[in-house]
LUMDRENGU-712414 format. One record per residue: chain; x, y, z of N, C-alpha, C in turn. Coordinates in nm, 2 decimals. Layout:
! LUMDRENGU-712414
NODE c   n_c1   n_c2   n_c3  ca_c1  ca_c2  ca_c3   c_c1   c_c2   c_c3
NODE A      X      Y      Z      X      Y      Z      X      Y      Z
...
//
This chain:
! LUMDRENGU-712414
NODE c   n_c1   n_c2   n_c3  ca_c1  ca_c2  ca_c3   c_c1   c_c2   c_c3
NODE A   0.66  -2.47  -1.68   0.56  -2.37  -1.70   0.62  -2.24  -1.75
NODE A   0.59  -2.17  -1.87   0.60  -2.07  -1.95   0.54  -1.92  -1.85
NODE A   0.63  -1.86  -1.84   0.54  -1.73  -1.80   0.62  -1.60  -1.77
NODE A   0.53  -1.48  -1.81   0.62  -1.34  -1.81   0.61  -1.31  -1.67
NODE A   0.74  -1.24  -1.70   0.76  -1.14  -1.63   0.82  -1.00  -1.66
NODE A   0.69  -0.92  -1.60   0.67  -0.80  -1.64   0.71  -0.68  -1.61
NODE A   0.86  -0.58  -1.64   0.90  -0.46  -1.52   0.85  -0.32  -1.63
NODE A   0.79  -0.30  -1.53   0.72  -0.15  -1.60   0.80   0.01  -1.47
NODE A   0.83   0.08  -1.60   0.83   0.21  -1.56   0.71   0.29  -1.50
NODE A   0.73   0.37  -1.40   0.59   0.43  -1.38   0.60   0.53  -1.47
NODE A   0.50   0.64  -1.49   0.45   0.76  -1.58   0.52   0.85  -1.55
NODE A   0.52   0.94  -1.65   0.60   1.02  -1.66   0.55   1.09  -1.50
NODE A   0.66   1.20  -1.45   0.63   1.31  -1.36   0.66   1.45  -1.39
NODE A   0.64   1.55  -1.31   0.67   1.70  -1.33   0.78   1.74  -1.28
NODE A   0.91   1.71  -1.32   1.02   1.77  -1.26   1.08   1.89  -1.29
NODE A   1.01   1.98  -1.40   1.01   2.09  -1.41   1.11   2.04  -1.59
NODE A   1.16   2.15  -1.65   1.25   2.21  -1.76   1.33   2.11  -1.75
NODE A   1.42   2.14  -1.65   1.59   2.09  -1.67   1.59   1.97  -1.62
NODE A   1.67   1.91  -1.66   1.69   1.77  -1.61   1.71   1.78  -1.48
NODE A   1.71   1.67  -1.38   1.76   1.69  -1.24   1.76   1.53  -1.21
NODE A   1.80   1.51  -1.09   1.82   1.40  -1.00   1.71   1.37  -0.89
NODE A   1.63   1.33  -0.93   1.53   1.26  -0.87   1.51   1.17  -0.73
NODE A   1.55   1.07  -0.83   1.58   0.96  -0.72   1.47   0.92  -0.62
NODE A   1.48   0.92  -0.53   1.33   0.90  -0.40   1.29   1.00  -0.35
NODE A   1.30   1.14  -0.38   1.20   1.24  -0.39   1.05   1.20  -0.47
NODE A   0.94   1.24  -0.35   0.84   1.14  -0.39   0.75   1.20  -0.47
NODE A   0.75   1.20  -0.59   0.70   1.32  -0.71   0.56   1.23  -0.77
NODE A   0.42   1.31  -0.75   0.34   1.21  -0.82   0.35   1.23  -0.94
NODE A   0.26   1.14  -1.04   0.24   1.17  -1.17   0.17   1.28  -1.29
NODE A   0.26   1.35  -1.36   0.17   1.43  -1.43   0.09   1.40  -1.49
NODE A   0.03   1.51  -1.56  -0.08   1.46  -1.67  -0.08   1.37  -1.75
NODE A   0.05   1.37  -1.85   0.14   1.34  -1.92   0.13   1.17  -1.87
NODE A   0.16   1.19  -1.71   0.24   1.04  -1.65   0.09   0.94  -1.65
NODE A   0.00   1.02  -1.61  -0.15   0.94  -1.60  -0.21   0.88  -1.72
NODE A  -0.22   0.94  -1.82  -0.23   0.92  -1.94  -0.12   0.78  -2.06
NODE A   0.00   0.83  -1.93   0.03   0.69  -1.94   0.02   0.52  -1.92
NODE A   0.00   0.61  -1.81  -0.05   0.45  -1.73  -0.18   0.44  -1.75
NODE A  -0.25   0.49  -1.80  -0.40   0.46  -1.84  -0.37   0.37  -2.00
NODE A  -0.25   0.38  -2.11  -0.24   0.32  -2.21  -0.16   0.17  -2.14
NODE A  -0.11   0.18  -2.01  -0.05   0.04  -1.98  -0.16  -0.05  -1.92
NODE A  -0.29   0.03  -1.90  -0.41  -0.01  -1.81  -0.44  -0.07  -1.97
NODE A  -0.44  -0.05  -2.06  -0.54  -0.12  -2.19  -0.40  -0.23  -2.23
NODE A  -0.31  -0.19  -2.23  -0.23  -0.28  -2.27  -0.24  -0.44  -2.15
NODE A  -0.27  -0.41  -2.04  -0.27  -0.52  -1.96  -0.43  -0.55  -1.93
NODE A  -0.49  -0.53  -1.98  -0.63  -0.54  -1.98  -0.71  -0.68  -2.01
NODE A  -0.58  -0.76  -2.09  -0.68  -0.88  -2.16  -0.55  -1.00  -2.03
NODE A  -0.46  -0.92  -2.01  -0.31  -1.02  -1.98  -0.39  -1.06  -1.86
NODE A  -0.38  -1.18  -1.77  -0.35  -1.23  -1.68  -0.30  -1.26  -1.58
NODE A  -0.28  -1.18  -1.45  -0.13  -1.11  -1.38  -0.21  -1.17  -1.24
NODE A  -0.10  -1.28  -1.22  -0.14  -1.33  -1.09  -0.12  -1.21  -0.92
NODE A   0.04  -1.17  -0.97   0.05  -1.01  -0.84   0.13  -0.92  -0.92
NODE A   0.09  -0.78  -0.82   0.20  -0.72  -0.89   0.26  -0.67  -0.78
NODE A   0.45  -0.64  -0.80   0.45  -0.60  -0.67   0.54  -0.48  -0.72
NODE A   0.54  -0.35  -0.61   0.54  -0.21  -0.65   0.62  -0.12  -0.56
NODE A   0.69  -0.02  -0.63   0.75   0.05  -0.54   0.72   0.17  -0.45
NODE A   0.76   0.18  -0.32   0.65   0.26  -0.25   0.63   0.40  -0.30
NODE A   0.69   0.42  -0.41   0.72   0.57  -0.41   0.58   0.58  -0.49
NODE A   0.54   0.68  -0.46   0.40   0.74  -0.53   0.36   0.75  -0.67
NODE A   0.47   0.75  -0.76   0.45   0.79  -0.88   0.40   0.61  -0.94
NODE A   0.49   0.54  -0.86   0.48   0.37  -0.85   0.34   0.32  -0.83
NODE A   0.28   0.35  -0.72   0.16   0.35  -0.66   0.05   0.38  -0.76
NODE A   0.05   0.52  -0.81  -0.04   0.56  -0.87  -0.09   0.48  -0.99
NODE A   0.10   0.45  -1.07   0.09   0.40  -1.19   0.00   0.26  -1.16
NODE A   0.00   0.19  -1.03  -0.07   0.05  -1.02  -0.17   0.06  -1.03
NODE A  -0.25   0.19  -0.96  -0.34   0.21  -0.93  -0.43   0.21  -1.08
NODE A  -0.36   0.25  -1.09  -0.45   0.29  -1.27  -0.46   0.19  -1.36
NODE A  -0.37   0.08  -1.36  -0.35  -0.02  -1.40  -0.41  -0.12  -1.41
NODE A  -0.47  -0.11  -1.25  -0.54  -0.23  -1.21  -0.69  -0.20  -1.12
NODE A  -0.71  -0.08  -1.18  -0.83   0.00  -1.11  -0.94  -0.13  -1.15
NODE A  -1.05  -0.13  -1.09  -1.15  -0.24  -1.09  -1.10  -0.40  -1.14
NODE A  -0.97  -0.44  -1.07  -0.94  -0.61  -1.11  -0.86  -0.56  -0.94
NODE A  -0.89  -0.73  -0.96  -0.85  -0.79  -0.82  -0.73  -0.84  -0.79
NODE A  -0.64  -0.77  -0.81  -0.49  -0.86  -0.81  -0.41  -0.83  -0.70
NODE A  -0.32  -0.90  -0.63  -0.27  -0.82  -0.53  -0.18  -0.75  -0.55
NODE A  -0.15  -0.66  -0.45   0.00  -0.60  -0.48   0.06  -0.55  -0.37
NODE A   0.19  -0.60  -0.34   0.31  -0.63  -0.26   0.41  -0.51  -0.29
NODE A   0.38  -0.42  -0.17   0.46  -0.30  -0.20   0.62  -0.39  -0.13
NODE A   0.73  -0.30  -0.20   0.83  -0.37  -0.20   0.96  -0.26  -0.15
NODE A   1.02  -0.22  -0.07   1.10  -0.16  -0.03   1.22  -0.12  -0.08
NODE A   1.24  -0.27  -0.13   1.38  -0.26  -0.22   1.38  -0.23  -0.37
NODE A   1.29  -0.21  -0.42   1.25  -0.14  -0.57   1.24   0.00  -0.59
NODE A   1.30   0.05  -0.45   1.27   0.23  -0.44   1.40   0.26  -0.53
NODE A   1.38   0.41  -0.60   1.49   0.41  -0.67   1.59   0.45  -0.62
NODE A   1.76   0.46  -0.68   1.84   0.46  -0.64   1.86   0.64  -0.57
NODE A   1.89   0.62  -0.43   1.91   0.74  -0.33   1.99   0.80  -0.36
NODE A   1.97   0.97  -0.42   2.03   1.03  -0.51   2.15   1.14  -0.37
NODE A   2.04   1.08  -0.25   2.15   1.22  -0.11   2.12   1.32  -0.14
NODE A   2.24   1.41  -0.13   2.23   1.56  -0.11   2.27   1.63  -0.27
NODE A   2.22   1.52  -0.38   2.16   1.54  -0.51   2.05   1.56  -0.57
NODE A   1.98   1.55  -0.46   1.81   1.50  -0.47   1.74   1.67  -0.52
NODE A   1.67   1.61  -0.63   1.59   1.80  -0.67   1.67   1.88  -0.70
NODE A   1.82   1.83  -0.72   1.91   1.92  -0.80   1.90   1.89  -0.97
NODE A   1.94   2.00  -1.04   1.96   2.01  -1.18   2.08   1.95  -1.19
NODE A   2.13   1.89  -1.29   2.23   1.80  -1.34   2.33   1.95  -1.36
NODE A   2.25   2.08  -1.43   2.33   2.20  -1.40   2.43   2.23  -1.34
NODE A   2.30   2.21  -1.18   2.38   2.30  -1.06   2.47   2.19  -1.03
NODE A   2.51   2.07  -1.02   2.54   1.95  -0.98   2.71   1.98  -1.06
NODE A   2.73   2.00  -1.23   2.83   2.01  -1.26   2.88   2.14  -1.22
NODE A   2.80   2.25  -1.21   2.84   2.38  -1.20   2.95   2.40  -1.03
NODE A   2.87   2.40  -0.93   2.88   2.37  -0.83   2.99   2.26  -0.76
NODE A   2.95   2.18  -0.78   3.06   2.02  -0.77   3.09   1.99  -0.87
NODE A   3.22   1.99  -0.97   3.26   1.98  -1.09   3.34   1.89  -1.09
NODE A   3.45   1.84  -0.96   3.48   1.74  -0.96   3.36   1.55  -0.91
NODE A   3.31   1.61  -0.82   3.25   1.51  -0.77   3.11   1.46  -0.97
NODE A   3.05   1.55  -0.98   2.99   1.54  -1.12   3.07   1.43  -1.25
NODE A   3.20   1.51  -1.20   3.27   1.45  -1.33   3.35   1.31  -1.29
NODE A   3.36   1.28  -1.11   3.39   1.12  -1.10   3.26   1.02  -1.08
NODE A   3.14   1.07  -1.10   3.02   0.97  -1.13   3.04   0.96  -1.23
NODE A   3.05   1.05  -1.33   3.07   1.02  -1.44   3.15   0.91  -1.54
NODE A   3.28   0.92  -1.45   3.37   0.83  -1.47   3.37   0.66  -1.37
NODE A   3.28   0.66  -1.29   3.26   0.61  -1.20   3.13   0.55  -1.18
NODE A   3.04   0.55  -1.26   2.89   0.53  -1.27   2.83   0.41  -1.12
NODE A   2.92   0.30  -1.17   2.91   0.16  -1.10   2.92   0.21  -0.94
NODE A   3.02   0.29  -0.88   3.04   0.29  -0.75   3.06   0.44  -0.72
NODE A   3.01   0.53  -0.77   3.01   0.69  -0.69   2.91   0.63  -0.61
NODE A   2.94   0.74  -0.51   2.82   0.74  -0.41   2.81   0.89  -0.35
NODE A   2.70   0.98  -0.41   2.68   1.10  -0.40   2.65   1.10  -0.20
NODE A   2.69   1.21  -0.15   2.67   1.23  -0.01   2.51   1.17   0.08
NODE A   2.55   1.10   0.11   2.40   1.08   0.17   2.34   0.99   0.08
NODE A   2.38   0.94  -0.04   2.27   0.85  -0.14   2.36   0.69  -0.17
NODE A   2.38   0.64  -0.28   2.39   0.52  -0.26   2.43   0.46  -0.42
NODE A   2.54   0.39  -0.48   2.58   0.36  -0.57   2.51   0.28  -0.67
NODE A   2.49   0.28  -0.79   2.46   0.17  -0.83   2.47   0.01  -0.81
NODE A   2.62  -0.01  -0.78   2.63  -0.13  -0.73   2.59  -0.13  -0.55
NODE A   2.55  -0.06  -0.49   2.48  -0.08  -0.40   2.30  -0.08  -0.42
NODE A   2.28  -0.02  -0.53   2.11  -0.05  -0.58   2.13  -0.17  -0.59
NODE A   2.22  -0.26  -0.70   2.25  -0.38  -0.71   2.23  -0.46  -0.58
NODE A   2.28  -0.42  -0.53   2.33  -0.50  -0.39   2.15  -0.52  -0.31
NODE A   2.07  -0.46  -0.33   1.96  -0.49  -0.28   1.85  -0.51  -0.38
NODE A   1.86  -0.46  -0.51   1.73  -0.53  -0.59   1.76  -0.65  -0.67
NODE A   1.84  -0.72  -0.68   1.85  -0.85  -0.72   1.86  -0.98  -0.60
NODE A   1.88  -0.94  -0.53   1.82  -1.09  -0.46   1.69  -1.09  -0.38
NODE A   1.61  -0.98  -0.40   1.52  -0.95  -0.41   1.42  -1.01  -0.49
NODE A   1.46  -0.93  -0.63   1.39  -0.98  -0.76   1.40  -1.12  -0.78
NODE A   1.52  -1.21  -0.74   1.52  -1.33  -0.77   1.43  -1.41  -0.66
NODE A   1.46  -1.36  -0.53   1.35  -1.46  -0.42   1.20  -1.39  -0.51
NODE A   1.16  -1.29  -0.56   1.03  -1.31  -0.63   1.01  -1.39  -0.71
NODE A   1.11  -1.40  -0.83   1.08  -1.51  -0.92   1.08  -1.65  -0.88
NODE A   1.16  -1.66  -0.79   1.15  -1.78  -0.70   1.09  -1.87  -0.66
NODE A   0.97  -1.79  -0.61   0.86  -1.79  -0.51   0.74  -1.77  -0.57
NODE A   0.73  -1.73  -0.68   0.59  -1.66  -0.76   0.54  -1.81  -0.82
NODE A   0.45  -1.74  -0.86   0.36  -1.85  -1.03   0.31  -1.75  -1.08
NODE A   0.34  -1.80  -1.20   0.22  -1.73  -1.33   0.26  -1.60  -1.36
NODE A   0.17  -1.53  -1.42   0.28  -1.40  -1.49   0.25  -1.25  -1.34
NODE A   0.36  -1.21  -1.36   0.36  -1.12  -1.24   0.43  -0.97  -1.35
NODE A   0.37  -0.86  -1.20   0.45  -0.73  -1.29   0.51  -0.66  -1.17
NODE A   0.63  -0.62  -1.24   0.69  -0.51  -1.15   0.69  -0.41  -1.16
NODE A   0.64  -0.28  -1.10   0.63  -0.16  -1.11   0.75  -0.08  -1.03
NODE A   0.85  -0.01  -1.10   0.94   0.05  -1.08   1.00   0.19  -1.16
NODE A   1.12   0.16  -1.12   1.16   0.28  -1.15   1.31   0.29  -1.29
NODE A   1.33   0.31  -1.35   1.44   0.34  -1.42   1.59   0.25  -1.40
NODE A   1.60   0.33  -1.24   1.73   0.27  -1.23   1.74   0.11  -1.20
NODE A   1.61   0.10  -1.09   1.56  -0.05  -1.10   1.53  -0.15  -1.16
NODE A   1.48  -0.09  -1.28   1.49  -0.17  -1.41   1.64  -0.19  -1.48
NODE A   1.70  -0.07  -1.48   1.80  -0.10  -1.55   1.91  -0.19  -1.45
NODE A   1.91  -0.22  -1.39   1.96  -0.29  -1.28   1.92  -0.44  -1.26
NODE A   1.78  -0.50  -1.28   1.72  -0.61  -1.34   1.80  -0.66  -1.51
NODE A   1.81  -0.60  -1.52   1.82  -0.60  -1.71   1.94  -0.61  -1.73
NODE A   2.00  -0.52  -1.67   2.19  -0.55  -1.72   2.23  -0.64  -1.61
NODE A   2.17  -0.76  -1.52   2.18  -0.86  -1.45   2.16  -0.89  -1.52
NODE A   2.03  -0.96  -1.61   2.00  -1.05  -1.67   2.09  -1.10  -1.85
NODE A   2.10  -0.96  -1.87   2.21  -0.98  -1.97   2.36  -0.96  -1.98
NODE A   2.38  -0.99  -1.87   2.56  -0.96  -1.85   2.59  -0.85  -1.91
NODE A   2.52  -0.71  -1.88   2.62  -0.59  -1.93   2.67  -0.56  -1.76
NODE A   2.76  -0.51  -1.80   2.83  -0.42  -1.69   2.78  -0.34  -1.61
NODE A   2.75  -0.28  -1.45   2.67  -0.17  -1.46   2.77  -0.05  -1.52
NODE A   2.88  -0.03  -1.54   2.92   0.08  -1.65   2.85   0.13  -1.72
NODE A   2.76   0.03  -1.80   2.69   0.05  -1.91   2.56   0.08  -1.93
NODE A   2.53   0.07  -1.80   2.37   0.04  -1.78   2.27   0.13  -1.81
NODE A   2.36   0.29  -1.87   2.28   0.39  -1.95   2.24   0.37  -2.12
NODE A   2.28   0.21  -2.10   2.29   0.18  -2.29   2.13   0.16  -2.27
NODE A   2.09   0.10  -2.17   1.96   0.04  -2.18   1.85   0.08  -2.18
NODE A   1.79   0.14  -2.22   1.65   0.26  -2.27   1.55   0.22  -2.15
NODE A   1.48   0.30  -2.14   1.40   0.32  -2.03   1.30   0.46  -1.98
NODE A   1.23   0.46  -2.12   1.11   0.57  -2.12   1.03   0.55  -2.02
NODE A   0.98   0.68  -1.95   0.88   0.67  -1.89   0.68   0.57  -1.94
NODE A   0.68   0.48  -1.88   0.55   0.36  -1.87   0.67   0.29  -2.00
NODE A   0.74   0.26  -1.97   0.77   0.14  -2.09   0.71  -0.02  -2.03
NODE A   0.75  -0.11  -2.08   0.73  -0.24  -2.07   0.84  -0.34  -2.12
NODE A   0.92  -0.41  -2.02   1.01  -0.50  -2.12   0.93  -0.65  -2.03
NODE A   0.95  -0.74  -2.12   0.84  -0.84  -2.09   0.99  -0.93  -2.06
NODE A   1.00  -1.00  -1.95   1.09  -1.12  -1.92   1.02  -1.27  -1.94
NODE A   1.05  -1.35  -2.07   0.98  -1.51  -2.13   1.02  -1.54  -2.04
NODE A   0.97  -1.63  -1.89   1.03  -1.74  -1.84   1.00  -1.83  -1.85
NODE A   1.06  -1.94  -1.87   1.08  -2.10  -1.83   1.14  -2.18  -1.70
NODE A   0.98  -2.19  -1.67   1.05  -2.22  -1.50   1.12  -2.39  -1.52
NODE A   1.06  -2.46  -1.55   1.13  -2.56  -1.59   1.29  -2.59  -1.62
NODE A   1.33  -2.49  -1.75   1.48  -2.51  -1.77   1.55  -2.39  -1.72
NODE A   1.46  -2.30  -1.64   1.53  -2.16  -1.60   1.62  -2.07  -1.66
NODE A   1.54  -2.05  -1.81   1.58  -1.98  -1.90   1.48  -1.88  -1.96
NODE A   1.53  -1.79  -2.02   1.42  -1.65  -2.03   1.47  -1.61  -2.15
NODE A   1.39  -1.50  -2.22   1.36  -1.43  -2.31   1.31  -1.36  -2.33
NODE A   1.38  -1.17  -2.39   1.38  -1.10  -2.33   1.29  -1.05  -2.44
NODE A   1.18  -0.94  -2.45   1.12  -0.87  -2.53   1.14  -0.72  -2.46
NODE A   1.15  -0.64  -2.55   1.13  -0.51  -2.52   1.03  -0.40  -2.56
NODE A   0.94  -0.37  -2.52   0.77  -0.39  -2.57   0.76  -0.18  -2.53
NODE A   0.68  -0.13  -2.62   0.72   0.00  -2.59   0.54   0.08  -2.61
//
């Protein structure tokens, strides 16, 4: 049996000017971010989505909500698709972060795969919990399903599926409401990857 699988960014949010660190600070969606997910609500409008399952964070929620406003589909909020725990970086400017901690800034830097900011949680420890996760879903599912997530989550799905390194894992684009469609073949357990924008 042939069938997608679907990991969507939620909408954009209001984190103000400067860039900052996010993470699981629970930010809903701007204007901007609704408007988004209202163009992923047309885009999935004719598709066929047996469940979707979503991350609890609100911006996650909302974007479902909008998505699937008057259709019947379920959705399986999911724990381990929260995004990666930024600690005692959370709501900080990438600024204050170099300005302030200039060494710790500058060994994430060099370090992407295994920093682990105070109180938050590495990449390869995001790893460490949304992939066998994501795999008991595909597992377990039928038919085409969608994931509603986050950034790091996705990119964490994706550089698994394509053997990049997490080193790298900032090669992998990931706009706010994107869509990368995963082809599967349950049969020979092989996939094909579209990146749909």
């Amino acid at each position: 049996m042939n069938r997608s699988i679907y990991l969507v960014r939620h909408g954009n949010i209001d984190a103000g000017q400067e860039k900052r660190y996010i993470g699981v600070t629970d930010l809903p969606l701007s204007e901007e971010g609704i408007m988004q997910a209202q163009r992923l609500k047309k885009f999935f409008y004719s598709i066929n989505i047996e469940k979707a399952y979503v991350s609890p964070l609100m911006r996650c929620i909302q974007t479902a909500d909008i998505i699937f406003e008057n259709r019947d589909i379920e959705r399986v909020v999911v724990k381990e698709f929260t995004e990666i725990n930024m600690g005692q970086w959370e709501g900080k400017t990438f600024k204050y972060i170099k300005n302030f901690f200039p060494k710790q800034f500058k060994k994430r830097g060099e370090n992407i795969d295994t920093f682990v900011p105070t109180g938050g949680e590495s990449f390869q420890e995001l790893k460490d919990r949304v992939i066998p996760i994501y795999e008991s879903i595909v597992k377990n599912s039928l038919g085409n399903i969608i994931i509603i997530s986050h950034a790091g989550v996705n990119r964490i799905i994706l550089s698994n599926l394509l053997a990049i390194p997490i080193k790298n894992i900032f090669q992998i684009d990931q706009q706010y409401g994107c869509i990368d469609e995963i082809y599967y073949d349950d049969e020979y357990k092989n996939y094909q990857l579209k990146m749909l924008r």
